[in-house]
MDAnalysis code that builds the backbone (N, CA, C; Angstrom):
import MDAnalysis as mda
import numpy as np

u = mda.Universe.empty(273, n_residues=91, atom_resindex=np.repeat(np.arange(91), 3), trajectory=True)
u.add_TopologyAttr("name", ["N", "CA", "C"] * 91)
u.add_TopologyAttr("resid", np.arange(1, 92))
u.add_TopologyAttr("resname", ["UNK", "UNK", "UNK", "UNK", "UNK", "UNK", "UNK", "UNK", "UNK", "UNK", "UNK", "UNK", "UNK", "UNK", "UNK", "UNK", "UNK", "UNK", "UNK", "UNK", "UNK", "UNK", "UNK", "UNK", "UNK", "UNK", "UNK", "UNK", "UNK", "UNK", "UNK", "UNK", "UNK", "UNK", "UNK", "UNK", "UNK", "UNK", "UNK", "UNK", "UNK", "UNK", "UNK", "UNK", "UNK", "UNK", "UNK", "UNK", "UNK", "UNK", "UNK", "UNK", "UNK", "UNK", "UNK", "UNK", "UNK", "UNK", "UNK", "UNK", "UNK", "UNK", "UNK", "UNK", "UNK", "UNK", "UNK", "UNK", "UNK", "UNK", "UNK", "UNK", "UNK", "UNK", "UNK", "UNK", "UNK", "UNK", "UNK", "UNK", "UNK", "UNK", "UNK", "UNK", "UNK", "UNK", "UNK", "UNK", "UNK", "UNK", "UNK"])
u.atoms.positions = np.array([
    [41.175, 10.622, 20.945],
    [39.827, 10.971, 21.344],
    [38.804, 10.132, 20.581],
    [39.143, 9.917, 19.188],
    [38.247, 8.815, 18.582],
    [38.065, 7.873, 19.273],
    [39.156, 7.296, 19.473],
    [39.069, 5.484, 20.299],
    [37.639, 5.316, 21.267],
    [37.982, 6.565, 22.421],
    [37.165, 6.313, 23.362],
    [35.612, 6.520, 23.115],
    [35.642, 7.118, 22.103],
    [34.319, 7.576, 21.426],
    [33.815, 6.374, 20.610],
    [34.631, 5.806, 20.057],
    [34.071, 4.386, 19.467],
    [33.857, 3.048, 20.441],
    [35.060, 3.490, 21.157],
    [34.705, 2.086, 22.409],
    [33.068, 2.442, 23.218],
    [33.063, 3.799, 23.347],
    [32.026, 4.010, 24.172],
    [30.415, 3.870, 22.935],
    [30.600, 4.182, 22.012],
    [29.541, 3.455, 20.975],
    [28.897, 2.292, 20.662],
    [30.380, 1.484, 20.655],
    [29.987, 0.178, 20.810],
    [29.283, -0.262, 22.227],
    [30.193, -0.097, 23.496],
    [29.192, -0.625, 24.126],
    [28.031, -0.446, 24.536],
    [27.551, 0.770, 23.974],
    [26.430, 1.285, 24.092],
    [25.280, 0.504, 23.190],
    [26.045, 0.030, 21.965],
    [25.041, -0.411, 20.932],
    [24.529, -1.683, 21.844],
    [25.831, -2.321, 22.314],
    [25.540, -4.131, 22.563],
    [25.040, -4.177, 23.828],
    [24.704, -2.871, 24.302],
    [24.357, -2.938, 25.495],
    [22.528, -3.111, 25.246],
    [22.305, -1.532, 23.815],
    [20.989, -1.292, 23.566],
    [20.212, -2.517, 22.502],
    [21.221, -3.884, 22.346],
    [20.379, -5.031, 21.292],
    [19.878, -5.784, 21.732],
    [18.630, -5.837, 21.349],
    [17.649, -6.341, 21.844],
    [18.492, -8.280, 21.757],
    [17.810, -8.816, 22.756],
    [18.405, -9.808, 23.254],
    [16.866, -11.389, 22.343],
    [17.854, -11.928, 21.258],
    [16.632, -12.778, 20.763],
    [16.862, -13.447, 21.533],
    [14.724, -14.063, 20.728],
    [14.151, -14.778, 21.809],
    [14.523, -16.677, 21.366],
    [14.879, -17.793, 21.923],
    [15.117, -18.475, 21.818],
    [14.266, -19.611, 20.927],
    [12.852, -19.656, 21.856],
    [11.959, -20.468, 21.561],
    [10.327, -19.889, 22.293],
    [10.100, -20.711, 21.141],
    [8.348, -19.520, 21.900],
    [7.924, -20.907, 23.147],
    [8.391, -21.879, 23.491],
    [7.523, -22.984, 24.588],
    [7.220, -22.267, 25.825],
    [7.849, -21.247, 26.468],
    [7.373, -20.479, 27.461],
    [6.256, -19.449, 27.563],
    [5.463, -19.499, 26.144],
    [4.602, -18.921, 25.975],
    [3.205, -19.529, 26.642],
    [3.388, -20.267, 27.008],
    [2.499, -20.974, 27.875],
    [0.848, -21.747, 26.611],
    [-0.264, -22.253, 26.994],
    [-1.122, -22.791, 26.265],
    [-2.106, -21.917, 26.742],
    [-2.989, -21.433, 25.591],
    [-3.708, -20.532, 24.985],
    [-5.106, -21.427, 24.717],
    [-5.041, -23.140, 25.056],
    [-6.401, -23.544, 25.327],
    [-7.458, -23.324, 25.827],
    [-7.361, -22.967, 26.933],
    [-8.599, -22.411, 27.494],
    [-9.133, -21.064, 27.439],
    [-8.093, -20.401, 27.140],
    [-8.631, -18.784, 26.541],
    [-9.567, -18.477, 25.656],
    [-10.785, -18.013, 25.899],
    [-12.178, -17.701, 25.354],
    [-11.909, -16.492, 24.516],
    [-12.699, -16.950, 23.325],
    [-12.237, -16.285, 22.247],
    [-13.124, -14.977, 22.560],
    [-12.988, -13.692, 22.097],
    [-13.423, -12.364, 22.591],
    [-15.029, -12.816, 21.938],
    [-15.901, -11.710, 22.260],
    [-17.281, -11.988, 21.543],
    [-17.278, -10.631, 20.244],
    [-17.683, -11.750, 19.116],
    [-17.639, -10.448, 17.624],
    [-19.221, -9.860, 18.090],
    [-19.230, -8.599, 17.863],
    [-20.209, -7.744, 17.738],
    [-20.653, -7.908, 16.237],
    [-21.105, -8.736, 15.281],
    [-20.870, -8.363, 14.028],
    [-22.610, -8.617, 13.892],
    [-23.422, -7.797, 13.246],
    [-24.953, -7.572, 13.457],
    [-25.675, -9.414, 12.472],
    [-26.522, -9.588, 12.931],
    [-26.644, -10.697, 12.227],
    [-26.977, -10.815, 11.103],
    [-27.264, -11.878, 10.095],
    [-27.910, -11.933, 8.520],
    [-29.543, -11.415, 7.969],
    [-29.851, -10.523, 7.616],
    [-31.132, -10.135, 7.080],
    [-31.987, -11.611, 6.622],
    [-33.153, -11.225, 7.134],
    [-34.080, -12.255, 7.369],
    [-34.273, -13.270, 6.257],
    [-34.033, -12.796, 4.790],
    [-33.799, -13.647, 4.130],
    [-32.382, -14.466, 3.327],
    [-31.339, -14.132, 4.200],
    [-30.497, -14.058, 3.839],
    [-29.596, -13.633, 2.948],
    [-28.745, -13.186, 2.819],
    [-27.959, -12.534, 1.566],
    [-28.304, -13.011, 0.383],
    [-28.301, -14.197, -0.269],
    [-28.900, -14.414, -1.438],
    [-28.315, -14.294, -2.769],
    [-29.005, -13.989, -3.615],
    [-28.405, -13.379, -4.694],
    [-28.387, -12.360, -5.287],
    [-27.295, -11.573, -5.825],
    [-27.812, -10.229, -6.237],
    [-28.016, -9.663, -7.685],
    [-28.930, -11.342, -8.327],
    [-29.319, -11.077, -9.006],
    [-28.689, -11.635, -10.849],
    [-29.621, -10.865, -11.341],
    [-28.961, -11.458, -13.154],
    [-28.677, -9.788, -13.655],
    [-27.512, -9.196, -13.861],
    [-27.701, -7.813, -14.561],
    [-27.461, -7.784, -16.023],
    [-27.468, -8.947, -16.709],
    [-27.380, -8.980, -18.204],
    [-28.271, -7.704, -19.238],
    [-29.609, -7.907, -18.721],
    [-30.412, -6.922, -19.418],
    [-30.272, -5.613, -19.099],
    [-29.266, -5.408, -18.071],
    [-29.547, -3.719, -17.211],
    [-28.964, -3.226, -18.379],
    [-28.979, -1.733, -18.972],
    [-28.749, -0.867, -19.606],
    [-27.447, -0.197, -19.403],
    [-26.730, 0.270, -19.639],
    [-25.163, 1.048, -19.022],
    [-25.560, 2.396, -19.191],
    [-25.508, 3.178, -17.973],
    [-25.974, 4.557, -17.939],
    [-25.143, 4.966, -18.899],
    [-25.636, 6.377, -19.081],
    [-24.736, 7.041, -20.142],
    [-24.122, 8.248, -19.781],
    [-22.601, 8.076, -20.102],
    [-21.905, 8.790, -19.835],
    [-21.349, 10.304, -20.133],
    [-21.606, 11.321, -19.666],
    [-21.690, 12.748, -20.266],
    [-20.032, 13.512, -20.585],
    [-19.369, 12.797, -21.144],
    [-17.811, 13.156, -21.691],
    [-17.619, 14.517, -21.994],
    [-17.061, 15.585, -21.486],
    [-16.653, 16.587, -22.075],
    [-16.529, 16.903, -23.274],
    [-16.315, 17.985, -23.764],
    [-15.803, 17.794, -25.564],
    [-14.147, 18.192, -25.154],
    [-13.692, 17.580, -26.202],
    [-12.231, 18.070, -26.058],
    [-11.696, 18.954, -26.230],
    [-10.505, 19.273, -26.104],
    [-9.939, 21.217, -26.083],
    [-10.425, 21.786, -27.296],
    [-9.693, 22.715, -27.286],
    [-10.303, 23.728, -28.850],
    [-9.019, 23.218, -29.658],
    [-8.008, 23.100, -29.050],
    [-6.866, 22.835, -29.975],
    [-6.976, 21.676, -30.323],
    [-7.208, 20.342, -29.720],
    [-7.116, 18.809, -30.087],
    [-6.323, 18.421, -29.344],
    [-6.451, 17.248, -28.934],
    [-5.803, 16.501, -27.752],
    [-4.138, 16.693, -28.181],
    [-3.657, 17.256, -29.457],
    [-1.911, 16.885, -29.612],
    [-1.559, 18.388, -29.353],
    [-2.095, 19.212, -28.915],
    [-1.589, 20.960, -28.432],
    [-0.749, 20.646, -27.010],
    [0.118, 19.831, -26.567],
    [0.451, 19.465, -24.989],
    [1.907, 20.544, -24.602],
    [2.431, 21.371, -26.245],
    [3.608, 21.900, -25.471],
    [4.684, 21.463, -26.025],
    [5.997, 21.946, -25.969],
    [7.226, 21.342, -26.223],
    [7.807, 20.794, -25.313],
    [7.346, 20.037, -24.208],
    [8.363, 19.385, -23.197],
    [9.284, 19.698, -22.707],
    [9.584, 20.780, -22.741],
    [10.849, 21.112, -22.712],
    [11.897, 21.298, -22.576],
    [12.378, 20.305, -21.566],
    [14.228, 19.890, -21.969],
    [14.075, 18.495, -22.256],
    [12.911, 17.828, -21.876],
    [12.933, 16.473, -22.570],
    [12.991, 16.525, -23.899],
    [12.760, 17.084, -24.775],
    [12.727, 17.196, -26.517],
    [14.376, 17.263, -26.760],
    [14.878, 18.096, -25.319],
    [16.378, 18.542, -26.248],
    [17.588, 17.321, -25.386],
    [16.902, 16.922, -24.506],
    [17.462, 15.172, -24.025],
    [17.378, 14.684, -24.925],
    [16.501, 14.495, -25.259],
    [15.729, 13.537, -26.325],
    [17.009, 13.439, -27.752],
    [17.053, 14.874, -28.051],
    [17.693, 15.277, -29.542],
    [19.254, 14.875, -28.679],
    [19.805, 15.474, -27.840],
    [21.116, 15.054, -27.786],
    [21.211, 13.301, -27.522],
    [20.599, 12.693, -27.133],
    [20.487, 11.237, -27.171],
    [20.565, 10.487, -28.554],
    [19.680, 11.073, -29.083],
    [19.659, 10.759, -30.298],
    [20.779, 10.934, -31.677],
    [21.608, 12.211, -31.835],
    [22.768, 12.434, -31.927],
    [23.984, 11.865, -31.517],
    [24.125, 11.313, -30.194],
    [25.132, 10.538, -29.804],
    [25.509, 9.672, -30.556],
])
């Protein structure tokens, strides 16, 4: 019962493969085909330009939380990583 089940697989596969393509020359020439029209809005009247020198600008200032009550090293015992950790280390 396998056999026929595999014969019938296969020709199913080589039936469903896609058949490559040889060479693209039957694609015919794409010369005279007009390129679509871009909608893209035009350039502001003085043109883009420059945007400028920001050397002197100031760096806003940033309003940072305060940190926990415990201190940033309160995170926990990890906990089976610490005891990975220890049997690794033991080995």
């Amino acid at each position: 019962m396998k056999i026929p089940i595999a014969l019938l697989a296969s020709v199913t596969a080589a039936i469903a493969a896609p058949i490559a393509q040889g060479s693209y020359d039957d694609y015919g020439d794409y010369a005279d085909v007009p390129t679509p029209p871009v909608g893209n809005p035009p350039p502001p009247a003085g043109g883009y330009g420059s945007y400028g020198d920001y050397s002197n600008v100031p760096t806003p200032p940033v309003e940072n939380p305060p940190p926990p009550a415990g201190g940033y090293g309160a995170y926990g015992d990890y906990g089976s990583y610490k005891r990975d950790e220890a049997k690794k280390n033991t080995a």
